[in-house]
C-alpha positions as CSV (number, residue, x, y, z in Angstrom):
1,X,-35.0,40.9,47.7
2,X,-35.6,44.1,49.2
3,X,-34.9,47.7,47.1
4,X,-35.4,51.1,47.9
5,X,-36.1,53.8,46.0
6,X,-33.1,56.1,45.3
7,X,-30.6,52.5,45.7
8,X,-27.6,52.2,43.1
9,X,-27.5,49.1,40.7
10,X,-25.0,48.5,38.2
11,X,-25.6,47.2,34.5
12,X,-22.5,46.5,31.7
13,X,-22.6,48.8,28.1
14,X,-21.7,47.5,25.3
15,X,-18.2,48.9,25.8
16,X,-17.4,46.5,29.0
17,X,-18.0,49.7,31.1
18,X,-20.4,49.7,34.5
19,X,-23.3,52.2,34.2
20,X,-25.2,53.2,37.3
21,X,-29.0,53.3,37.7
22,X,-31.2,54.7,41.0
23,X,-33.9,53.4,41.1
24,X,-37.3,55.6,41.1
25,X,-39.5,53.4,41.6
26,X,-40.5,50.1,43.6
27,X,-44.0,47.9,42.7
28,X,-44.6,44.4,43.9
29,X,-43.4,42.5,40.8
30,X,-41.6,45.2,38.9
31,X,-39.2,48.4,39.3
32,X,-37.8,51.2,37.4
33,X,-34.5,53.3,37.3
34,X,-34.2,56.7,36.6
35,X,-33.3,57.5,32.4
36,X,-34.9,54.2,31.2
37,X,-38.5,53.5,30.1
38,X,-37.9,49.5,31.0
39,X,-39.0,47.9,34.0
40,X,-37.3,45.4,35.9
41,X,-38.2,42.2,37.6
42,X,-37.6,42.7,41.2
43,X,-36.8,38.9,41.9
44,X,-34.0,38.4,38.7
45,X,-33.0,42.2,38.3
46,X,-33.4,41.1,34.6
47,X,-35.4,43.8,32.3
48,X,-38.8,42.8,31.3
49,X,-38.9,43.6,27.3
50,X,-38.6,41.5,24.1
51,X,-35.7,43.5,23.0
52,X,-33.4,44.1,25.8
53,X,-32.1,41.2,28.2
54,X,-30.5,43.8,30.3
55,X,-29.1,42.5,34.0
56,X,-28.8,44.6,36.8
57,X,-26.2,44.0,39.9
58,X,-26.7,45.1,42.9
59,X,-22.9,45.5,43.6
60,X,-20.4,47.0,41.1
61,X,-17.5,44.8,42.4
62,X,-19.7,41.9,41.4
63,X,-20.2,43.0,37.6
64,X,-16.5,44.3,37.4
65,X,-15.2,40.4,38.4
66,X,-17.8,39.1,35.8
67,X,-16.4,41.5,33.2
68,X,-12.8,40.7,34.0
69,X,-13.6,37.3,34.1
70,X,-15.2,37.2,30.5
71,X,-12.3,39.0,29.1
72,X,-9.9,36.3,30.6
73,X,-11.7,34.0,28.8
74,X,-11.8,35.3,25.5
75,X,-8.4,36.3,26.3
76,X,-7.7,32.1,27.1
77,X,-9.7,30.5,23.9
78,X,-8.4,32.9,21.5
79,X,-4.7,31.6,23.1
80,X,-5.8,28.0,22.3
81,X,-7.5,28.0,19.5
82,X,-6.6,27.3,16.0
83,X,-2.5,26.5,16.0
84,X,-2.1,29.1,18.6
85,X,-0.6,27.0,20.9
86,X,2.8,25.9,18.9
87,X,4.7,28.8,20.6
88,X,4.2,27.1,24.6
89,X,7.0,25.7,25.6
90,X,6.6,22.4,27.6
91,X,7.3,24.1,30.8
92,X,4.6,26.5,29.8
93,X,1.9,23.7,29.1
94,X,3.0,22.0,32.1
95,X,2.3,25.1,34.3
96,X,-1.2,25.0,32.6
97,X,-2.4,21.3,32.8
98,X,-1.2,22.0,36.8
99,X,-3.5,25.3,36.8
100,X,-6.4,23.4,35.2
101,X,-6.3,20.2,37.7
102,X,-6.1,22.6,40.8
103,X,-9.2,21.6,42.8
């Protein structure tokens, strides 16, 4: 993976929102962004500290699908869970089993 100094990559706060980091600076194994005294692995984007896990994307369309996509499926098991699911109507949960056998 090739990054530049100056390049844009995208991380998620703890609000669901996208934050942007440049990086400032590019070694063989590790790089850094600007506002942040973490490095970064250049190969996983992944930050390299016992406290922090913190992922870095390289595109922000990327991060907002993966975002969406977790909410949609808390959204999903919080609708199943538990004796949620005594409002569907058969049509309903006939529309879903089709849904969840699409290939």
């Amino acid at each position: 993976m090739k990054l530049e100094i100056g390049q844009k990559l995208y991380s998620e706060t703890k609000n669901r929102e996208i934050k942007t980091h440049v990086i400032s600076k590019v070694g063989n194994k590790y790089f850094e962004v600007e506002n942040d005294r973490g490095r970064y692995y250049i190969e996983t984007l992944i930050c390299d500290s016992q406290w922090s896990k913190t992922q870095l994307y390289l595109d922000d369309k990327e991060l907002e699908n993966k975002i969406e996509l977790r909410i949609l499926m808390n959204l999903i098991q919080n609708r199943f869970s538990g004796y949620a699911t005594k409002d569907l109507t058969l049509d309903q949960a006939r529309k879903i089993k089709s849904i969840l056998e699409e290939k």
